[in-house]
matplotlib code that plots the C-alpha trace (Angstrom):
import matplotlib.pyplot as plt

x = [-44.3, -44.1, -41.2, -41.7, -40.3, -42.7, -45.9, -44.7, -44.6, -48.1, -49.2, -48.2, -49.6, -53.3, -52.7, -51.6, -54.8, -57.0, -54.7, -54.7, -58.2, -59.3, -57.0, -58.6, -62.2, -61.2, -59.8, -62.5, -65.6, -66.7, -66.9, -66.6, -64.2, -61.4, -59.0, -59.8, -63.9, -63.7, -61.9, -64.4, -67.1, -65.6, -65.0, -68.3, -70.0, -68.1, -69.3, -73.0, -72.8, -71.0, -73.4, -76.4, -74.9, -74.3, -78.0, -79.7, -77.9, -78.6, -82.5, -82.3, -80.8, -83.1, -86.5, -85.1, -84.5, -87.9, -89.0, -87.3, -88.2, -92.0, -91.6, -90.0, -92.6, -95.0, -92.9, -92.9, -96.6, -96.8, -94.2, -95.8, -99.5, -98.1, -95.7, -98.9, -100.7, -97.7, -98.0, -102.0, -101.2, -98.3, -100.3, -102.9, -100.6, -99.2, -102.4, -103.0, -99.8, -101.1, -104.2, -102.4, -99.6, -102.3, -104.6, -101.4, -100.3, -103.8, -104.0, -100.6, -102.1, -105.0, -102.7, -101.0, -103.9, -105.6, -102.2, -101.6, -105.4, -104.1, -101.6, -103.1]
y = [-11.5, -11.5, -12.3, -16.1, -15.0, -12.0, -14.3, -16.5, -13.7, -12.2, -16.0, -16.0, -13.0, -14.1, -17.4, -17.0, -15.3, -17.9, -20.8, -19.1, -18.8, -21.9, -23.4, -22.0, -22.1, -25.7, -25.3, -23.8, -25.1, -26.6, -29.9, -32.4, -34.4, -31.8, -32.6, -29.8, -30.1, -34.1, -33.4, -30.8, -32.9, -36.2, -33.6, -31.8, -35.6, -36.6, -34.1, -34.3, -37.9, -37.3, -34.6, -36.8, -39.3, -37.2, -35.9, -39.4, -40.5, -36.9, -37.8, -40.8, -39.8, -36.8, -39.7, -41.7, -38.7, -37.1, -40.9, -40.7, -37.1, -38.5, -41.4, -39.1, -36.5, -39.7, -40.5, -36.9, -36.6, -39.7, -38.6, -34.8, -36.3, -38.7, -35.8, -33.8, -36.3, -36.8, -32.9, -33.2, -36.0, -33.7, -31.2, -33.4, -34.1, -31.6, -30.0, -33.5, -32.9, -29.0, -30.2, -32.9, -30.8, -28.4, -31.6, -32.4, -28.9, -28.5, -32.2, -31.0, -28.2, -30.0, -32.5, -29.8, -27.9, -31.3, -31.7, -28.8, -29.3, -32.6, -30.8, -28.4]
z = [-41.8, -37.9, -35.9, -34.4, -31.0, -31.1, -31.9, -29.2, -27.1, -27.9, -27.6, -24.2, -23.3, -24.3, -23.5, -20.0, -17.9, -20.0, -18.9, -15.4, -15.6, -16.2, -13.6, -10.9, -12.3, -12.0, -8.3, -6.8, -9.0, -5.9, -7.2, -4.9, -7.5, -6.6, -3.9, -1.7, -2.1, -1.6, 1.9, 3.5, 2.1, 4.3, 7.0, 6.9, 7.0, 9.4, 11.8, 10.8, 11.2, 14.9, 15.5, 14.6, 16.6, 19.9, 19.2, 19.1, 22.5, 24.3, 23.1, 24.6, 27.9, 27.8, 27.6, 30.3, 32.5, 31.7, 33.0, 36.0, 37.0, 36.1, 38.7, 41.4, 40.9, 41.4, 44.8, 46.1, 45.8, 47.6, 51.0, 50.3, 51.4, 54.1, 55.5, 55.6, 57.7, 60.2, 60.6, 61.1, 63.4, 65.3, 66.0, 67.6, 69.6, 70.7, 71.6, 73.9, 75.6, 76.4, 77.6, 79.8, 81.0, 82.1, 83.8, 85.5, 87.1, 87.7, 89.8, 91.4, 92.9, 94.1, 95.6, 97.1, 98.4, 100.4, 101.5, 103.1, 104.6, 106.2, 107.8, 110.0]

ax = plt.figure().add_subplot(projection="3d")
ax.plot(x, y, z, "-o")
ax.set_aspect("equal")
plt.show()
């Protein structure tokens, strides 16, 4: 017959790895029952659900600044065409003023010319 403390012994031997085993097969089955898989699932949600969140709000900042940028595209289109129309108007203008200083130098000298006519 076999020594009870030696049966015990080989017991313990066989039974330990399968005990060990099965302990961490348990640990890290990836169930989300376990301790460890329950908390990065709440953690893991919790930043999809913040993430979702942050994304919703950046969308909806992102349409109302795609609104604006619309209407001040509209308003720059609008002071472009009259800012090209001052310009037209400018350098109507300014060729008026040529012609007029020229008129006027030319009117001086005339002036200038009888004058010096009266004189002698």
């Amino acid at each position: 017959m076999i020594d009870p403390a030696l049966f015990v012994a080989l017991a313990a031997v066989v039974a330990a790895p399968i005990v060990s085993l099965w302990i961490a097969s348990r640990k890290m089955s990836g169930r989300i029952g376990t301790s460890d898989a329950s908390e990065l699932w709440a953690a893991s949600k919790a930043l999809r659900d913040e993430y979702r969140e942050q994304l919703n709000k950046m969308s909806t900042r992102q349409r109302d600044l795609e609104g604006r940028v619309a209407s001040l595209e509209g308003e720059n289109t609008v002071l472009s065409r009259g800012n090209y129309e001052r310009d037209q108007k400018i350098a109507v203008l300014e060729l008026t003023i040529a012609k007029l200083r020229e008129t006027i130098a030319s009117l001086e000298s005339t002036i200038r010319s009888q004058k010096e006519e009266l004189e002698k």
